[in-house]
C-alpha positions as CSV (number, residue, x, y, z in Angstrom):
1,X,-25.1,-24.9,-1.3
2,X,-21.7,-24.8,-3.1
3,X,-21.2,-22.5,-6.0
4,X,-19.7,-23.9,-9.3
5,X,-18.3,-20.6,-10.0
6,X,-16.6,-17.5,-8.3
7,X,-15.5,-14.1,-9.7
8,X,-13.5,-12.3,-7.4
9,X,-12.2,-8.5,-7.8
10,X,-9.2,-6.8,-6.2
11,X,-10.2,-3.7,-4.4
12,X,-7.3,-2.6,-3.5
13,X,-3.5,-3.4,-3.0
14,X,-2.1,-0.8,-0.2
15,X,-3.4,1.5,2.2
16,X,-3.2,4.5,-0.4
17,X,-4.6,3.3,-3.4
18,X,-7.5,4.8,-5.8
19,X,-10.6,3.5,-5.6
20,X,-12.3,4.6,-8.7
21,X,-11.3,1.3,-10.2
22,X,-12.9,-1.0,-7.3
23,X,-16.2,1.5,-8.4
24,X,-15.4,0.8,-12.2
25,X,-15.4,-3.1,-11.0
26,X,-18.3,-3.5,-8.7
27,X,-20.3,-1.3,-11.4
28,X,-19.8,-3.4,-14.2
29,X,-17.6,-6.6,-13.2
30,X,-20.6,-8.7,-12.5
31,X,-18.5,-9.6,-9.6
32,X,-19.3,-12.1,-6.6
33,X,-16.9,-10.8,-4.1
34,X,-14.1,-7.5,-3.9
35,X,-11.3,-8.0,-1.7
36,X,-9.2,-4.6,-0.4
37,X,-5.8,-6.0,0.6
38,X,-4.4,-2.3,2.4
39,X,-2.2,-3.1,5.4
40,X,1.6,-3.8,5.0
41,X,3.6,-4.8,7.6
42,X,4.4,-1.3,9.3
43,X,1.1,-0.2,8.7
44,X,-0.6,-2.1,11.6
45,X,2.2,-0.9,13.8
46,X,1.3,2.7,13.1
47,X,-1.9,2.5,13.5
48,X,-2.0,0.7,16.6
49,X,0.4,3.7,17.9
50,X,-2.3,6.1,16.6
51,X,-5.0,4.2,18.7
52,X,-3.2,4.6,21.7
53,X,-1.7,7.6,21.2
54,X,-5.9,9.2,20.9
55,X,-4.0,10.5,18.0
56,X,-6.4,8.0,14.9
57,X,-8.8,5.7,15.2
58,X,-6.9,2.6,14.4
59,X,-8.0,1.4,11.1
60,X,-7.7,2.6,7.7
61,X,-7.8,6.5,7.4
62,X,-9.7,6.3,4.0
63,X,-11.8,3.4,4.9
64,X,-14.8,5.6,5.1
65,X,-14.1,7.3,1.4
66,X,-14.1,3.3,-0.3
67,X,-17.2,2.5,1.6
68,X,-19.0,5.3,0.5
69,X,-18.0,5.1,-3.0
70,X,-18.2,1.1,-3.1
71,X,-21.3,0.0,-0.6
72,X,-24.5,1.0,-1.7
73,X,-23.6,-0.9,-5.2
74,X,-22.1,-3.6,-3.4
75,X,-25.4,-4.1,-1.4
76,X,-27.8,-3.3,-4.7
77,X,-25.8,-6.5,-6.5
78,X,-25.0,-8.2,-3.2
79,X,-21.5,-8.2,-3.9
80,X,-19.3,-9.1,-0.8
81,X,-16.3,-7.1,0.4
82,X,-13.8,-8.5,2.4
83,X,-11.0,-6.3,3.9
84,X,-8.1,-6.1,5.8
85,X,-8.7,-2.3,6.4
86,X,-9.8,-2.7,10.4
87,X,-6.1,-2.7,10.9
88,X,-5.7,-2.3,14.6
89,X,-9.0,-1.4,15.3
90,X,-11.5,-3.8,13.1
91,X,-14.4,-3.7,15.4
92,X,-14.3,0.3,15.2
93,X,-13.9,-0.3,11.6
94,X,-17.5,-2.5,11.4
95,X,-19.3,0.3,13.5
96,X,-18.1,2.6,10.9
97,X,-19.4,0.5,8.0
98,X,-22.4,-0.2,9.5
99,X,-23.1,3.7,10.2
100,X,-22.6,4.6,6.4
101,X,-25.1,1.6,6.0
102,X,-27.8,3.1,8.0
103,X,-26.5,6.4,5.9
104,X,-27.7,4.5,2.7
105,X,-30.9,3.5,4.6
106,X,-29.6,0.1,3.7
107,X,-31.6,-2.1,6.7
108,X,-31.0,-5.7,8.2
109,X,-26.9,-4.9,7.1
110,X,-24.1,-6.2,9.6
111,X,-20.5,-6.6,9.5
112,X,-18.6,-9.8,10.4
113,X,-15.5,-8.8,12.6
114,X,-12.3,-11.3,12.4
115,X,-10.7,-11.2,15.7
116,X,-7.4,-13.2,17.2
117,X,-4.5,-11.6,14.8
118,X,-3.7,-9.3,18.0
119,X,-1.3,-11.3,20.0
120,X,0.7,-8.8,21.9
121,X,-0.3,-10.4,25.6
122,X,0.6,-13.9,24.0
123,X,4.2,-13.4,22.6
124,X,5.2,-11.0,26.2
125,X,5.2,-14.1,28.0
126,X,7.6,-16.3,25.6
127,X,10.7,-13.7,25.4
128,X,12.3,-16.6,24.1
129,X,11.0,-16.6,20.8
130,X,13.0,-16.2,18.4
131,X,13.4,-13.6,15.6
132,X,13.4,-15.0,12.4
133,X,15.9,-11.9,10.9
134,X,18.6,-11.8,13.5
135,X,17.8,-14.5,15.6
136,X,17.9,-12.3,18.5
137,X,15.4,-13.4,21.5
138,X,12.2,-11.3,21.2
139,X,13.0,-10.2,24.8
140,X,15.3,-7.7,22.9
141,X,12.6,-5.6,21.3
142,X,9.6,-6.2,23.8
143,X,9.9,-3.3,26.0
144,X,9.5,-1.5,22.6
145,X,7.2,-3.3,21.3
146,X,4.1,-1.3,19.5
147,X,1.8,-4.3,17.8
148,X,2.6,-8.0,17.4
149,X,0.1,-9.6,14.9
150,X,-0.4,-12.9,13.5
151,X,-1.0,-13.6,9.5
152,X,-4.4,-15.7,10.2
153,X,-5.7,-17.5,7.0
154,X,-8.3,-18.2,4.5
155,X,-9.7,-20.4,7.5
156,X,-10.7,-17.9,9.1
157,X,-11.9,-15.3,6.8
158,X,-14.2,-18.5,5.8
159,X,-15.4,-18.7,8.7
160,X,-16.3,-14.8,9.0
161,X,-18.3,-15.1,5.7
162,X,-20.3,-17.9,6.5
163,X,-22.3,-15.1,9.1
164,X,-23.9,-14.3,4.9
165,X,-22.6,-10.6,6.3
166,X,-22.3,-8.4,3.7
167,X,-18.8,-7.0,5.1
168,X,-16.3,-8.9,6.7
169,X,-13.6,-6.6,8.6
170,X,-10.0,-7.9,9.6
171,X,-7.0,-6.6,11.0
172,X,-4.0,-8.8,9.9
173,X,-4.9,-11.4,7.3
174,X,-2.3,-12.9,4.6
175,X,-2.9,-11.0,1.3
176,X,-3.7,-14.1,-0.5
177,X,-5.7,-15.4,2.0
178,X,-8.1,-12.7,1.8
179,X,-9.5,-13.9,-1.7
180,X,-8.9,-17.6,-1.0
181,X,-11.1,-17.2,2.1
182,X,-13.8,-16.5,-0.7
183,X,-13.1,-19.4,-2.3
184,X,-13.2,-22.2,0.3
185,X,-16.7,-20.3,1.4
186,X,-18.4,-20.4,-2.0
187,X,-17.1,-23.8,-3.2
188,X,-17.0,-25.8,0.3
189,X,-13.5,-27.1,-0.4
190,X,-12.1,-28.6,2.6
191,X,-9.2,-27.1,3.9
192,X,-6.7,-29.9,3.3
193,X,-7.3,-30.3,-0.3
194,X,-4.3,-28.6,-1.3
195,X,-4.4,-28.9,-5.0
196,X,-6.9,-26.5,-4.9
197,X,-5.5,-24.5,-2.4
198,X,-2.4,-24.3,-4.3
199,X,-4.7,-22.8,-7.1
200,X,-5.8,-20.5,-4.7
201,X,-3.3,-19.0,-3.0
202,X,-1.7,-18.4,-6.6
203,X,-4.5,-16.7,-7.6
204,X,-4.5,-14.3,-4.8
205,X,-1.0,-13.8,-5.0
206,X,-1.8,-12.5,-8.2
207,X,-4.5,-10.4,-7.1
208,X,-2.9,-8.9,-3.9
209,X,-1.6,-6.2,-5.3
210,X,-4.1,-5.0,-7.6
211,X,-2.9,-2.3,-10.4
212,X,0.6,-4.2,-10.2
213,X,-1.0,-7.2,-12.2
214,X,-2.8,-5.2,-14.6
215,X,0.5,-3.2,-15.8
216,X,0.8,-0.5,-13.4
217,X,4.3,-1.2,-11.5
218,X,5.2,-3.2,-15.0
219,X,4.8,0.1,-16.9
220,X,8.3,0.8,-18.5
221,X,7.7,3.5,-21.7
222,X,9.6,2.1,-24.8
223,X,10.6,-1.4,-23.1
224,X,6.9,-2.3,-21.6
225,X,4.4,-0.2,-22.7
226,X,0.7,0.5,-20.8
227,X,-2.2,1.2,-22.8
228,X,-4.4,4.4,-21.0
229,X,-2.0,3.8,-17.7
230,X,-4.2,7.0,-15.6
231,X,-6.9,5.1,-15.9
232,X,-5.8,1.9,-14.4
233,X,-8.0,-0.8,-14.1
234,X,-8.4,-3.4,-11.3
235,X,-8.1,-7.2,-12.1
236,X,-10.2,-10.3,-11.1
237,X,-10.3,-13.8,-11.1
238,X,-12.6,-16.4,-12.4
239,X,-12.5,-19.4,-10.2
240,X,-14.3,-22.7,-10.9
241,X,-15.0,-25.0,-8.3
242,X,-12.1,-27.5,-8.8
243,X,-9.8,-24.9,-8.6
244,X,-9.4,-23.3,-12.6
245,X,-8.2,-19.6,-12.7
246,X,-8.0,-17.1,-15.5
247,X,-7.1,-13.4,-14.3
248,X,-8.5,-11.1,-16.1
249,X,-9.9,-7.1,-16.1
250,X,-12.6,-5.2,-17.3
251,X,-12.3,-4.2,-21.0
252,X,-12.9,-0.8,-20.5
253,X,-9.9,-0.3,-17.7
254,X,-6.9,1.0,-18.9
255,X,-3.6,-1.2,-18.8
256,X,-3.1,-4.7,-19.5
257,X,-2.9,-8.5,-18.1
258,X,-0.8,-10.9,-20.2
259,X,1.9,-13.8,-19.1
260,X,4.1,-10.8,-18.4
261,X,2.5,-8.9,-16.0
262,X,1.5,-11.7,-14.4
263,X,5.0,-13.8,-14.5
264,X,5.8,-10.3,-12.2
265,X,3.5,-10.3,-9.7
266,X,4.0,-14.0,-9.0
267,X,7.7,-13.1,-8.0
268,X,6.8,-10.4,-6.7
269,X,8.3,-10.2,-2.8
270,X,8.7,-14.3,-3.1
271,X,12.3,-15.5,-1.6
272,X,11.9,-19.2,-2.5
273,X,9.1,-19.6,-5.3
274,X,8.9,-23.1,-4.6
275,X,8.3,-22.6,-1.0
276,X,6.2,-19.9,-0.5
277,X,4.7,-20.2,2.6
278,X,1.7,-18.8,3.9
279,X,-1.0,-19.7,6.6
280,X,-3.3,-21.7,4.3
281,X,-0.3,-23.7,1.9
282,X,3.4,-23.9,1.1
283,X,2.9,-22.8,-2.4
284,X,5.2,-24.3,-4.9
285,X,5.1,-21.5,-8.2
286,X,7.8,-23.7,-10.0
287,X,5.5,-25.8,-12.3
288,X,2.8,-22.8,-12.7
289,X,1.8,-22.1,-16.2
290,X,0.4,-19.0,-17.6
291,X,-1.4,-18.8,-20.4
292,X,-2.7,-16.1,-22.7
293,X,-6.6,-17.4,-23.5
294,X,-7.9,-14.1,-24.6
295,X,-6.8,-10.4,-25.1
296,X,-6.3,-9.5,-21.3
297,X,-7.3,-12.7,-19.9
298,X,-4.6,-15.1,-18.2
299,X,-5.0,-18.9,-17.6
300,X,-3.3,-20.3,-14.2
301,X,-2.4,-23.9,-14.3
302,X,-0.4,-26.4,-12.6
303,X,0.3,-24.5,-9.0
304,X,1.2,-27.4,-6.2
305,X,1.6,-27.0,-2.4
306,X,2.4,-29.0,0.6
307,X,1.0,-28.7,3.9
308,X,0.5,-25.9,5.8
309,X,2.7,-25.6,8.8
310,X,2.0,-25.9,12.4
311,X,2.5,-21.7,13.4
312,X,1.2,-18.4,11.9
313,X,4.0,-15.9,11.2
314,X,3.5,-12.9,13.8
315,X,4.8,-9.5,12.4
316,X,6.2,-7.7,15.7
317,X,6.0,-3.9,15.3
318,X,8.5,-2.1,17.4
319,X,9.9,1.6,18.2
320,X,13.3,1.8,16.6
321,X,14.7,5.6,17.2
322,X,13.9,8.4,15.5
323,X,15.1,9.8,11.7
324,X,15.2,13.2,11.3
325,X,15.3,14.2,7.4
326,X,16.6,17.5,5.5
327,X,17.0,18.2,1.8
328,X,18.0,21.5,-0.3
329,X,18.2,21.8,-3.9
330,X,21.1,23.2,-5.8
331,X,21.0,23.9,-9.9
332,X,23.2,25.6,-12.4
333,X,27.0,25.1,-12.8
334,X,29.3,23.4,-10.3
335,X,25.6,22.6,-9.0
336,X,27.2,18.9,-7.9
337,X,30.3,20.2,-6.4
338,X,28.5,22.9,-4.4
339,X,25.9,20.2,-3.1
340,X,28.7,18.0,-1.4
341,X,30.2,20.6,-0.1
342,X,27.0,21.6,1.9
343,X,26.7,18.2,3.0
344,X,29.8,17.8,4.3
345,X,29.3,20.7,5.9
346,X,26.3,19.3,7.5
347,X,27.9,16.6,9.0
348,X,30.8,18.3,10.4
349,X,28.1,20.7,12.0
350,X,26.3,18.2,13.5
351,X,29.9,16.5,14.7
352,X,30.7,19.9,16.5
353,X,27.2,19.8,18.5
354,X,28.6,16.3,19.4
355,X,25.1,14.2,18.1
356,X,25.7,10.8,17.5
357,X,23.6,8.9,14.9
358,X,23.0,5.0,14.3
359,X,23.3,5.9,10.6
360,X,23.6,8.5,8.8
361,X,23.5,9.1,5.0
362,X,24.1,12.1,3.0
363,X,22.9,11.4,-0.8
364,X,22.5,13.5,-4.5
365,X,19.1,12.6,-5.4
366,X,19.6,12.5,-9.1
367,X,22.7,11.2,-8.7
368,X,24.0,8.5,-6.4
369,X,20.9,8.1,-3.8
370,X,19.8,4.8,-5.7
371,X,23.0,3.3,-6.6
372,X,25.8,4.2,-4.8
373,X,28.9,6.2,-5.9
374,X,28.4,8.3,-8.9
375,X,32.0,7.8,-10.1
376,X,32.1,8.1,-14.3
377,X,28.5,9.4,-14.2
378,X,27.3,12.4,-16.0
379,X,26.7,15.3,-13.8
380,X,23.3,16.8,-13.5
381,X,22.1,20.3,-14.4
382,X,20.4,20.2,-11.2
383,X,20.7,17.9,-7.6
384,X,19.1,17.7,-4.7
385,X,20.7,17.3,-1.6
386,X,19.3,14.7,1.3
387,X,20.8,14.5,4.7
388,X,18.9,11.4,6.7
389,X,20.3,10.4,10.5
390,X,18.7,7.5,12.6
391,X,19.2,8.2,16.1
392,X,17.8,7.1,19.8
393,X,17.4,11.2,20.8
394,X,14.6,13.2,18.6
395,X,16.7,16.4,19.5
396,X,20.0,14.6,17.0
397,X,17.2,14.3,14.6
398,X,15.6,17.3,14.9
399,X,19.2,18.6,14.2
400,X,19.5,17.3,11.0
401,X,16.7,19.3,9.6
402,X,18.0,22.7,11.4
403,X,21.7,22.6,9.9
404,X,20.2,22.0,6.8
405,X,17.7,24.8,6.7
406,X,20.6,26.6,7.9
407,X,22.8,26.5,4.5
408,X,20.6,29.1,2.7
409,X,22.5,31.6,4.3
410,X,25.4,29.6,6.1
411,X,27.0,27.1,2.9
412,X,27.3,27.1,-0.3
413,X,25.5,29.6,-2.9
414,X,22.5,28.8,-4.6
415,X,20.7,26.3,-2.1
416,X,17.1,26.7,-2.3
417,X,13.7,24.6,-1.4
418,X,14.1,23.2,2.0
419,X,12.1,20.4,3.3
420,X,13.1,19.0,6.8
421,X,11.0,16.4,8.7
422,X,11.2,14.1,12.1
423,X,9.4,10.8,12.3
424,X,9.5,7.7,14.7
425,X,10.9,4.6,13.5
426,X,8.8,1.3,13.6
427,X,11.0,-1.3,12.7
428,X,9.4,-4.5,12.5
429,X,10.5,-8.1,12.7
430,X,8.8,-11.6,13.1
431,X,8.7,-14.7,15.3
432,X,7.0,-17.9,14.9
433,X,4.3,-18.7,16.8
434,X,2.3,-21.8,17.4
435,X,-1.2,-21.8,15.6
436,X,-3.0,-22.9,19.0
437,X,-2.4,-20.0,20.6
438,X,-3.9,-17.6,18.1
439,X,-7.4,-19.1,17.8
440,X,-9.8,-16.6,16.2
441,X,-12.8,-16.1,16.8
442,X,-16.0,-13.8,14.6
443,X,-18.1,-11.2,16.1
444,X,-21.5,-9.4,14.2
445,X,-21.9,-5.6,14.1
446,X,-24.9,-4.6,13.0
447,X,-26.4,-0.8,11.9
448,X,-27.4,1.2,14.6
């Protein structure tokens, strides 16, 4: 039976983030559903290199911290939690949930698994697929290939929540999809009614990101203040069933939700706002209007959409070299001077051993490592030097580091605090890719 109301909480908006306010929420939200939205685009890649590497179990490395702080109240108030966090390993992820489950003695629990966003065997046999940011044919990148993925939809996280699981585990899912899922479940809309869709998908755009709507990438002191900004709170949305929103957050959280922080987030990471497209709608932002109904409580009005189109965006994960890092720090007088000079250095030194680099950047941070040449700027009392090279050969990278290290007794006086690293590159790019040849599918895991 449709619902004729929804409240739906963000959970989470990236792989790292706290989860004392999803608690604070599923304690005293009166919530229906919380969504964690924690895989960006490289995130999948790296954790699908983990998997096969033996070196992580595929999915979210603090998925089994959330569920333990979140699921016995979620399954006390029956509050559903839908998640992205199953990365490139979902159906490991379930049998994790379902183990802390039959930790909390919580009996007859099961998670639904969303399967199909895996479409690595798919795209190898159309090389000729295009990719969308250099139109270069995907043959270019497939013999490095690490994870190609497709952004499924609200379709299909429907779909996994009409299994009345408690838990519904994905690996790639659009962010907003993950909380209008929700709302085509609990209200029955169809899934070409895209006035309400439109409504939808704004309001999980909204959500997506969690702390950023409620003030916590808004935060400016003196320009955009943030009431009690360490203790964050989480926002949610209060859907009706023909499609009104108001975002909102608990009263108790710390930070704010008003028409700017949530003007903010709509922009956020939009290229055309009236055409932003996502598996479920082409939302059009340009006629939305935000209103401030109450003291941290936003009304969302007049979003429109056109049709879906006929492919899913597929993010394409791929090795891209290596990047070996070094930084020292130098302070006092002439500390600025005595900083280029040891990068210069550097890069002469790494010249002589005849490495050759893709790129590679020598930056001030505290200077010119944000915005470019430091000409007519102040001088700092202190600097800290960074020395970054991309490179196909891990030894040039591991270079980078060594000469580094190697000033404290070797360059300029006064260098002190070394830091070097080496990491893979994963690059990542897309290709379009028709919806037909991604068809999910929803598998039950239940506790052992």
């Amino acid at each position: 039976m449709a619902r004729e109301h929804l409240r739906i909480g963000a959970g989470a908006g990236f792989a790292g983030d706290r989860w004392e306010p999803a608690v604070e929420l599923v304690e005293h939200g009166e919530i229906d559903v919380i969504a964690f939205e924690c895989l960006a685009e490289r995130t999948i890649a790296r954790e699908t290199l983990a998997l096969r590497r033996g070196e992580g179990p595929g999915y979210n490395p603090k998925l089994e911290e959330r569920f333990r702080a979140v699921l016995p109240a979620c399954a006390a108030k029956g509050i559903r939690v839908v998640t992205n966090m199953g990365a490139a390993a979902p159906e490991a992820a379930a049998r994790t949930v379902c183990a802390i489950a039959a930790e909390h003695d919580l009996t007859d629990f099961s998670t639904a698994v969303l399967l199909g966003d895996d479409v690595r065997d798919v795209i190898s046999r159309r090389p000729e697929l295009r990719l969308l940011e250099t139109g270069e044919p995907l043959e270019s990148v497939l013999p490095r290939m690490a994870s190609a993925n497709a952004y499924l939809g609200a379709d299909a996280v429907a779909a996994a929540l009409a299994s009345h699981a408690l838990v519904v585990m994905t690996g790639r899912v659009a962010d907003p999809s993950l909380f209008v899922g929700p709302m085509l479940h609990a209200f029955g809309w169809r899934y070409d009614d895209y006035d309400r869709l439109a409504q939808a998908t704004a309001a999980g755009h909204l959500l997506e990101c969690a702390g950023q709507v409620t003030g916590g990438y808004f935060a400016d002191p003196g320009v955009k203040d943030v009431p009690a900004l360490a203790r964050l709170g989480f926002p949610f949305a209060d859907v009706s069933a023909g499609g009104d929103v108001a975002i909102s957050k608990l009263p108790r959280a710390g930070g704010r939700v008003d028409v700017q922080t949530c003007s903010e987030q709509l922009l956020y990471e939009v290229g055309d706002p009236g055409a932003y497209i996502t598996p479920d709608c082409v939302l059009d932002m340009q006629g939305i209007k935000l209103t401030e109904v109450a003291r941290d409580r936003v009304k969302v009005e007049g979003a429109r959409a056109r049709p879906r189109t006929p492919t899913y965006k597929v993010s394409v994960g791929y090795f891209d070299g290596y990047l070996g890092e070094g930084e020292l720090s130098y302070g006092g007088p002439n500390a600025v001077a005595r900083a280029r000079l040891a990068g210069d250095v550097v890069k002469e030194r790494l010249a002589m051993l005849g490495f050759e680099f893709n790129d590679l950047r020598i930056d001030l941070i505290g200077l010119d490592s944000l915005h470019g040449p430091a000409d007519g700027r102040p001088e700092p009392y202190e600097v800290r030097l960074r020395v970054a090279g991309r490179t196909a050969r891990r030894e040039a990278a591991e270079a980078v580091g060594w000469e580094v290290s190697a000033l404290y007794t070797n360059g300029p006086s006064g260098g002190a605090g070394d830091y070097v690293n080496v990491r893979e590159i994963l690059a990542v790019q897309s290709v379009l890719l028709p919806r037909e040849l991604a068809p999910f599918r929803v598998e039950l895991v239940s506790a052992p």
